[in-house]
C-alpha positions, 0 to 999 in steps of 0.5 A: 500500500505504501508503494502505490503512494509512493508511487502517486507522490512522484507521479504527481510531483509538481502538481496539486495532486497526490492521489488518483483520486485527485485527477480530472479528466486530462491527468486520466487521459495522461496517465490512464492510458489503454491498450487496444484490448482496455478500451474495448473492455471498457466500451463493453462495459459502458454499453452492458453497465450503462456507465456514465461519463463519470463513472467511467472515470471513476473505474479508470482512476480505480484501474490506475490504482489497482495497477499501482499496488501491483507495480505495473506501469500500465495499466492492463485489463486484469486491472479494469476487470478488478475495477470492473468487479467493485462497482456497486451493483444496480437495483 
């Protein structure tokens, strides 16, 4: 757990920042970038979920963190799955 906020530290270094948590749109877009295979687990979890603009981002800062515990520099879609997976379900 530390790790990943060490890792957030520096990533933000600089900038108001200091978690995933804090990010807007442009610092998703910078630093959740997906490969092809993300983007289309993403799409498909849009259509199927019915996420809005919002929750979308939320799922990808959720991504990014969960990528951070486990080290990797990219985030990959083990860990839009994972993020995927802790969503609230819908009554």
């Amino acid at each position: 757990m530390e790790r990943a906020r060490e890792i957030q530290r520096k990533r933000f270094a600089g900038t108001p920042f200091s978690t995933n948590s804090d990010m807007g749109p442009a610092e998703i877009r910078q630093y959740c970038a997906l490969d092809e295979a993300g983007k289309a687990l993403m799409k498909t979890a849009m259509q199927q979920l019915h996420l809005s603009a919002r929750a979308y981002h939320r799922t990808l800062k959720l991504a990014r963190t969960i990528a951070d515990l486990a080290g990797a520099e990219r985030i990959e879609t083990a860990h839009i799955a994972e993020a995927i997976q802790y969503r609230p379900r819908q009554a």
